[in-house]
N, CA, C and O atoms as CSV, one atom per row, in Angstrom:
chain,resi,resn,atom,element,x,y,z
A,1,UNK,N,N,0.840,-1.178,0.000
A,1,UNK,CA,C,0.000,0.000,0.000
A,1,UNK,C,C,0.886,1.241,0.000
A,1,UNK,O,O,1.813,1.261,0.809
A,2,UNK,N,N,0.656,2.563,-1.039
A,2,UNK,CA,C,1.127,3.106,-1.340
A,2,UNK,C,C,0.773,4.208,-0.195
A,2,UNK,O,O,-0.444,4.267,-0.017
A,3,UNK,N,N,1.621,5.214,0.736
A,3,UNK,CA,C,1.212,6.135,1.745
A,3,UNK,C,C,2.622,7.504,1.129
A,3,UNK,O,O,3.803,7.605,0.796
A,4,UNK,N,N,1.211,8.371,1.352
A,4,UNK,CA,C,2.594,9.920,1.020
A,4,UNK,C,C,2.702,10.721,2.644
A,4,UNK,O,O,2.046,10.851,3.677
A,5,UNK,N,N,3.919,11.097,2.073
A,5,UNK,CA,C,4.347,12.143,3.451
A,5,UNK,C,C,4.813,13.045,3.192
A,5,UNK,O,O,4.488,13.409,2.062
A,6,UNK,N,N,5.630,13.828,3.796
A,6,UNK,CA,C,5.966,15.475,2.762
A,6,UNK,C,C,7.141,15.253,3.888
A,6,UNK,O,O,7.028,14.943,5.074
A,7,UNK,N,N,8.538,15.573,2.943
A,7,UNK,CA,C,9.873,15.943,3.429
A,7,UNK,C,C,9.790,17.724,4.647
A,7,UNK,O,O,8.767,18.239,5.098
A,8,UNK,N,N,10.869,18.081,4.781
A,8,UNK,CA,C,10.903,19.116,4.999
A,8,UNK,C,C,10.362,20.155,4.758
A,8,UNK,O,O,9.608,20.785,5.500
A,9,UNK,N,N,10.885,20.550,3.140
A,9,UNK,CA,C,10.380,21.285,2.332
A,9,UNK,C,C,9.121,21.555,1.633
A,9,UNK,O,O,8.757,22.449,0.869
A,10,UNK,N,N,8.443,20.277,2.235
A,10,UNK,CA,C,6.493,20.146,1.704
A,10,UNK,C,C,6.672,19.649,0.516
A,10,UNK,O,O,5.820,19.866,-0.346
A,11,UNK,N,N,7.836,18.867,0.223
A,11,UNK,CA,C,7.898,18.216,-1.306
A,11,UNK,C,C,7.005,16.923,-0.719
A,11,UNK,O,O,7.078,16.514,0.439
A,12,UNK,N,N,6.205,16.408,-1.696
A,12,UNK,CA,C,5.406,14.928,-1.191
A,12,UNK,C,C,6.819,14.136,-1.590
A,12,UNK,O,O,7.893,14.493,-2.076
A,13,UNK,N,N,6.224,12.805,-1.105
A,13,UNK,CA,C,7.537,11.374,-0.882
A,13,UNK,C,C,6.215,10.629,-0.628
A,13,UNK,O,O,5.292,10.727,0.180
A,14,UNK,N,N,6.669,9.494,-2.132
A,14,UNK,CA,C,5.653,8.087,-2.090
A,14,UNK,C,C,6.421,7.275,-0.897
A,14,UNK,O,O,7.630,7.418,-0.716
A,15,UNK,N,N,5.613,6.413,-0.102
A,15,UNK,CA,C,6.468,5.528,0.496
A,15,UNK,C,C,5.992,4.151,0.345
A,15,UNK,O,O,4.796,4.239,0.622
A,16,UNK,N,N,6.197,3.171,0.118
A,16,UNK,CA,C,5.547,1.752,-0.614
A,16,UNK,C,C,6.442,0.505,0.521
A,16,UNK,O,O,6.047,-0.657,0.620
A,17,UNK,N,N,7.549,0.999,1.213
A,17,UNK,CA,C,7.850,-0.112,2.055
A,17,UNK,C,C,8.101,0.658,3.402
A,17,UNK,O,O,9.268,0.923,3.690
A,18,UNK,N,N,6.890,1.107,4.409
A,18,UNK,CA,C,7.279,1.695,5.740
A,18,UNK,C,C,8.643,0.910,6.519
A,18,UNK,O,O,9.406,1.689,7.090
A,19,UNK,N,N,8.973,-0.470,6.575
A,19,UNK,CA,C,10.206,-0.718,7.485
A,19,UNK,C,C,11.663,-0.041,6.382
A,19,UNK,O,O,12.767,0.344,6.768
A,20,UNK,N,N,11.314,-0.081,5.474
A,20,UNK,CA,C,12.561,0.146,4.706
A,20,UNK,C,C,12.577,2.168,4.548
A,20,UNK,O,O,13.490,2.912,4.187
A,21,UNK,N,N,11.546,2.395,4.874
A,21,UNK,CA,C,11.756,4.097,4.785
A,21,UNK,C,C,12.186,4.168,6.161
A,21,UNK,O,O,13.309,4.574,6.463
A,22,UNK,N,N,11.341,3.791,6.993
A,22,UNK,CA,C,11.628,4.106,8.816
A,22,UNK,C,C,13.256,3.364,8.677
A,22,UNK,O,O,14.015,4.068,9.343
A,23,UNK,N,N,13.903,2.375,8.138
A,23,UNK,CA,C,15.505,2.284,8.106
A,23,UNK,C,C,16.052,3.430,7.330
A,23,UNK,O,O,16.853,4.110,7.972
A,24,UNK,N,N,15.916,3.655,6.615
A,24,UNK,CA,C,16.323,4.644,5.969
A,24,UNK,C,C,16.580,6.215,6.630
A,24,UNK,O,O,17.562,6.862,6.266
A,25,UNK,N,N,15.879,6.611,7.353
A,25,UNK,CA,C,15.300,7.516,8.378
A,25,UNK,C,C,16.197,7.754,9.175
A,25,UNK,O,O,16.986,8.690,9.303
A,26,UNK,N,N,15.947,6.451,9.925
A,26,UNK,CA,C,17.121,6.165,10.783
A,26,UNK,C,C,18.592,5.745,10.658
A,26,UNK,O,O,19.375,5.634,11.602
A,27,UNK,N,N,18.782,5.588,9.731
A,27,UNK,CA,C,20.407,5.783,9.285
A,27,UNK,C,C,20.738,7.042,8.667
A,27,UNK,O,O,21.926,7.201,8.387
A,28,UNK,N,N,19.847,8.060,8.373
A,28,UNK,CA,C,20.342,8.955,7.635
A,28,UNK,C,C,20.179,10.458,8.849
A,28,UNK,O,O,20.286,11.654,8.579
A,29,UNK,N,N,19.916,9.848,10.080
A,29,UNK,CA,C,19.228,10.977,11.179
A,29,UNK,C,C,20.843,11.904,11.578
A,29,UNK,O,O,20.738,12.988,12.151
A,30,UNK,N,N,22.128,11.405,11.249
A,30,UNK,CA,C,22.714,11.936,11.910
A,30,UNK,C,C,23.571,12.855,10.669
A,30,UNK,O,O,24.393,13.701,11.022
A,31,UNK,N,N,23.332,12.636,9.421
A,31,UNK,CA,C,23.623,13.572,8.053
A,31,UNK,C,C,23.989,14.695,8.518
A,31,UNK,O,O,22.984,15.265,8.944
A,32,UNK,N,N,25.029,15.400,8.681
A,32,UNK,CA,C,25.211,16.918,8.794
A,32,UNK,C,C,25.324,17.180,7.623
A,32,UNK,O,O,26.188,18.056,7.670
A,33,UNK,N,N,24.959,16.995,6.121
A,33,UNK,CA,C,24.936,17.344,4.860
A,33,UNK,C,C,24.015,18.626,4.793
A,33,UNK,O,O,23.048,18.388,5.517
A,34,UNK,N,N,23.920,19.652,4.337
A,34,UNK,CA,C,23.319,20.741,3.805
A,34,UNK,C,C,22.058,20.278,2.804
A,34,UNK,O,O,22.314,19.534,1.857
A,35,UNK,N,N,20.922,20.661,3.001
A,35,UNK,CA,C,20.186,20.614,1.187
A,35,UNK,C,C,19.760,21.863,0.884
A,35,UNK,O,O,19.269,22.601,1.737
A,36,UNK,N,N,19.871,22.103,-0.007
A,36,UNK,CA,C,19.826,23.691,-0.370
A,36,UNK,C,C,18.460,24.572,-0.090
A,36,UNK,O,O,18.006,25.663,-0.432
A,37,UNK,N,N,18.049,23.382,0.786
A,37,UNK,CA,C,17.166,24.778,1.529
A,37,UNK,C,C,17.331,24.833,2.517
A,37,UNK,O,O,16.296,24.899,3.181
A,38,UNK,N,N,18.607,24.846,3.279
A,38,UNK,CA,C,19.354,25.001,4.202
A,38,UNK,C,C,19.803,24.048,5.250
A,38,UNK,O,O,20.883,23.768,5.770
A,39,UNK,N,N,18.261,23.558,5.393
A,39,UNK,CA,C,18.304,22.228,6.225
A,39,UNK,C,C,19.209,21.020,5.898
A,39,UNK,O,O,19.471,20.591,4.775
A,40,UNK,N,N,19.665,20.523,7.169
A,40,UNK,CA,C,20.590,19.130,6.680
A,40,UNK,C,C,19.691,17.844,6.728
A,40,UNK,O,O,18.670,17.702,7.401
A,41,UNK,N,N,20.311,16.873,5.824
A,41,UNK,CA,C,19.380,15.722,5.349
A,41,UNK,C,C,19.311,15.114,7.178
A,41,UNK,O,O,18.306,14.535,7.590
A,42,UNK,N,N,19.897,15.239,7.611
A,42,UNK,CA,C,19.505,14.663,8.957
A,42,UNK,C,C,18.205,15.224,9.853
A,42,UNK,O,O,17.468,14.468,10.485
A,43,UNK,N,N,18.065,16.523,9.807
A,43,UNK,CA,C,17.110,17.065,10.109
A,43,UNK,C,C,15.835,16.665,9.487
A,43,UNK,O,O,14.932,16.319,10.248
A,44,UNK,N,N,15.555,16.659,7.756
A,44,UNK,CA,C,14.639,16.140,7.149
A,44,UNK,C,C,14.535,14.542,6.996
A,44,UNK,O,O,13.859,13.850,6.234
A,45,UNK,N,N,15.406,14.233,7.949
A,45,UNK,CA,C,15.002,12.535,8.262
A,45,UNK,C,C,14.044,12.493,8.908
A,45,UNK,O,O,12.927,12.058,8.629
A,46,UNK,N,N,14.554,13.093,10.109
A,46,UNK,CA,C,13.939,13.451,11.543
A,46,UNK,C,C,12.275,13.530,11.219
A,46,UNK,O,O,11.371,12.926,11.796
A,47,UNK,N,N,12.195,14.466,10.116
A,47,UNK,CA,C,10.835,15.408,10.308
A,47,UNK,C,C,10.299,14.001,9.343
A,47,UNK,O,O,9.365,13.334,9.788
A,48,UNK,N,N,10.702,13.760,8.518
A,48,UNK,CA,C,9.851,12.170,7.546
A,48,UNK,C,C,9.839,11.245,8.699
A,48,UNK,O,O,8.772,10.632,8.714
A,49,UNK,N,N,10.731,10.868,9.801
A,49,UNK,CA,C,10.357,9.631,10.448
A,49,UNK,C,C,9.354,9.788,11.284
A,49,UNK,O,O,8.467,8.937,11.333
A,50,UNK,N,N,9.330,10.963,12.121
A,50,UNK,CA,C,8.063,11.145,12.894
A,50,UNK,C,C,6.879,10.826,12.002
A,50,UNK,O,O,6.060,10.092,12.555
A,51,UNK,N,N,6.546,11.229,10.629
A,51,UNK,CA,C,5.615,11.238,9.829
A,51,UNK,C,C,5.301,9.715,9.798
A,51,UNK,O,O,4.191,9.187,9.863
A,52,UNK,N,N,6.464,9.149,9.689
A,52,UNK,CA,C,6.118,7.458,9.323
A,52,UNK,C,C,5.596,6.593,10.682
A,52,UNK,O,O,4.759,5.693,10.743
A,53,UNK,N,N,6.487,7.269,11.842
A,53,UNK,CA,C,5.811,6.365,13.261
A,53,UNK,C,C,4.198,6.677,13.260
A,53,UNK,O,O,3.324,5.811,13.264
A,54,UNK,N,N,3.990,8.087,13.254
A,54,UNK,CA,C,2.769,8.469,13.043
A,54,UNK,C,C,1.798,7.217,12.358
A,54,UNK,O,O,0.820,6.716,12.913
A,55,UNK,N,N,2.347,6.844,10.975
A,55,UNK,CA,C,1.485,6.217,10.048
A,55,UNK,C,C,1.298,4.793,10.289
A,55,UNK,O,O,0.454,4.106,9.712
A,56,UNK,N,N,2.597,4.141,11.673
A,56,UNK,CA,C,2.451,2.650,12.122
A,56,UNK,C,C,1.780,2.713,12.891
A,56,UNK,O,O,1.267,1.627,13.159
A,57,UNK,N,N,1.326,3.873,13.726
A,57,UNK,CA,C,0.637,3.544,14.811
A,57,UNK,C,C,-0.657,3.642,14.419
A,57,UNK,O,O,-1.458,3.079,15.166
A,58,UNK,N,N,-1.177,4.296,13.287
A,58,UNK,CA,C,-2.081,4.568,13.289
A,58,UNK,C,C,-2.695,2.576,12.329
A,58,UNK,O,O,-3.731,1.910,12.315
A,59,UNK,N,N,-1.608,2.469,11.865
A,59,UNK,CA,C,-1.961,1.337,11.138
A,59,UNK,C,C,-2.340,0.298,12.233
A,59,UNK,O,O,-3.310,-0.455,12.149
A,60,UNK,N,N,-1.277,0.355,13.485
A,60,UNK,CA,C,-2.076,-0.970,14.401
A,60,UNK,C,C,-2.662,-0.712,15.204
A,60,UNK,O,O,-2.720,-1.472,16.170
A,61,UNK,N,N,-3.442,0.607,15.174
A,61,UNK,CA,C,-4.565,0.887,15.592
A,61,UNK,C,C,-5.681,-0.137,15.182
A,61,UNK,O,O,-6.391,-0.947,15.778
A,62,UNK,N,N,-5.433,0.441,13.372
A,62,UNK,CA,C,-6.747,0.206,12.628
A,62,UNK,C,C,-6.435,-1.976,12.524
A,62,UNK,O,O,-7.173,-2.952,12.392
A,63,UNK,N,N,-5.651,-1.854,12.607
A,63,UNK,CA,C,-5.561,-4.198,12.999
A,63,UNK,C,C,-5.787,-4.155,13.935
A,63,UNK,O,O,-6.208,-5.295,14.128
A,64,UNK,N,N,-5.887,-3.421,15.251
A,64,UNK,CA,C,-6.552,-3.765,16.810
A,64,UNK,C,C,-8.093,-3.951,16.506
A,64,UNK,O,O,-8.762,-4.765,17.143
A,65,UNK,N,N,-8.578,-3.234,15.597
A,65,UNK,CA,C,-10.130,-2.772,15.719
A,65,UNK,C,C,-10.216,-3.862,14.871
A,65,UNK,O,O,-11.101,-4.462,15.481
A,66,UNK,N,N,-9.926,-4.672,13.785
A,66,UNK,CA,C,-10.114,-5.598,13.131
A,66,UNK,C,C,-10.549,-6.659,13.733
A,66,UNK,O,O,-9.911,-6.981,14.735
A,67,UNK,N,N,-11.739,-7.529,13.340
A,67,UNK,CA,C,-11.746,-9.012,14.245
A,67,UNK,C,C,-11.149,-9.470,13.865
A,67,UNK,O,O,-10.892,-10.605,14.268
């Protein structure tokens, strides 16, 4: 299942495998790299991974309520 989230910059980002973005996330959290809108890719990890915990919890929410 295909879920969008928005980077930093409010650019959208398809995400199609949540454990492999939330790894991703998290290996890239400590980036002191620049992106030219000033922010470093570590920072716009940060702000996409919250987005993605957001989207697991809400997912085993919705399998709790499932019979």
């Amino acid at each position: 299942m295909e879920r969008k989230i928005k980077d930093i910059t409010g650019a959208e980002v398809t995400v199609t495998d949540l454990d492999k973005a939330e790894r991703q996330c998290r290996d890239c959290l400590t980036s002191p790299y620049r992106m030219p809108s000033g922010h470093t890719v570590g920072e716009n990890h940060a702000y996409m991974l919250r987005q993605l915990l957001a989207l697991r919890r809400q997912e085993q929410e919705r399998d709790k309520k499932k019979p």
